[in-house]
C-alpha positions in Angstrom: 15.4 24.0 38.1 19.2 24.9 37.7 20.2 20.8 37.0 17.6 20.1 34.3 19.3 22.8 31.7 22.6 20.9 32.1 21.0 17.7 31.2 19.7 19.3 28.4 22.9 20.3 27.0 24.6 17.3 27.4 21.8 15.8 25.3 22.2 18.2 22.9 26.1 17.8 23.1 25.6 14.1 22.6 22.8 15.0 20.0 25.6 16.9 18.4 28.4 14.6 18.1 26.1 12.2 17.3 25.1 13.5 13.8 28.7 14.8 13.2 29.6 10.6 12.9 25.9 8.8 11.8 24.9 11.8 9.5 27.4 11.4 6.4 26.5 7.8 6.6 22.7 8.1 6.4 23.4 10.6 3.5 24.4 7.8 1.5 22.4 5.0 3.2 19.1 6.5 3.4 18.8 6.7 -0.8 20.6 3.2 -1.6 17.6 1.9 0.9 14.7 3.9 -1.0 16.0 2.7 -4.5 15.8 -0.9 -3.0 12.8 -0.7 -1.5 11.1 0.8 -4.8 12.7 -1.7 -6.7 11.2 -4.9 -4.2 7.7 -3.3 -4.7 8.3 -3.4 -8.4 9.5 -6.5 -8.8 8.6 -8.3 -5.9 5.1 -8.5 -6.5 5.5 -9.9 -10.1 8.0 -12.5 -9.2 5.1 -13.7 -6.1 2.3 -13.7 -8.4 4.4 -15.4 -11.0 5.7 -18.1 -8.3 2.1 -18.2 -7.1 0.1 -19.2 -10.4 2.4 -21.7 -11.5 2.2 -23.3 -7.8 -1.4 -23.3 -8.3 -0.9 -24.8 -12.1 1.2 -27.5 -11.5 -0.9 -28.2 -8.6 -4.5 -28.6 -10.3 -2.4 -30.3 -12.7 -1.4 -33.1 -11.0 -5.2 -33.2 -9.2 -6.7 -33.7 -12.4 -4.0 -36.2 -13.7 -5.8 -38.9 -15.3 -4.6 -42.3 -14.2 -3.9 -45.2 -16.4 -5.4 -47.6 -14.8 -7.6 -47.6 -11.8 -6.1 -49.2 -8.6 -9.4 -50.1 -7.4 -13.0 -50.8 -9.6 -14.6 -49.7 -6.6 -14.0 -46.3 -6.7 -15.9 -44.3 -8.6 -14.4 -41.0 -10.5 -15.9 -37.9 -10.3 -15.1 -34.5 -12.0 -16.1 -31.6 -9.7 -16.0 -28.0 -11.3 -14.4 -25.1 -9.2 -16.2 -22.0 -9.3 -15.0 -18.5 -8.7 -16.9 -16.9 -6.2 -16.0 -13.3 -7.7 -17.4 -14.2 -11.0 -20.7 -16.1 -9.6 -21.6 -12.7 -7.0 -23.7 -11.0 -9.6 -26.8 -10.5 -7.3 -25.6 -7.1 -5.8 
């Protein structure tokens, strides 16, 4: 019983002199990293949605790119219609 108190100051000690060096950092880190991580949830999410619909855009655009001429007679073009499954759910 008398050695586990010592340890226990010396942790606090360390504790101690610890925070006397990190804490006037954190002071100033700690609100610099809450402005920048409102700012990414802000803007962040716009600039992925953005990036995400004209991905999708510029890739149904050059699906449904009409060619001039067809390579081969035998194929036969067909036009399918994409259907969103949110809008079609209307039984429930």
């Amino acid at each position: 019983m008398g050695y586990g108190f010592i340890y226990l100051f010396c942790v606090l000690i360390l504790l101690m002199l610890a925070l006397r060096f990190f804490l006037p950092f954190l002071i100033y880190l700690i609100p610099v990293l809450v402005i920048v991580w409102i700012l990414r949830i802000l803007f962040g999410r716009r600039h992925r949605r953005q990036t995400t619909s004209t991905d999708d855009r510029t890739y149904y655009e050059s699906m449904y790119q009409q060619p001039e001429e067809p390579t081969n007679p035998d194929i036969i073009d067909v036009d399918y219609k994409v259907v969103d499954e949110e809008e079609q759910d209307n039984t429930h």
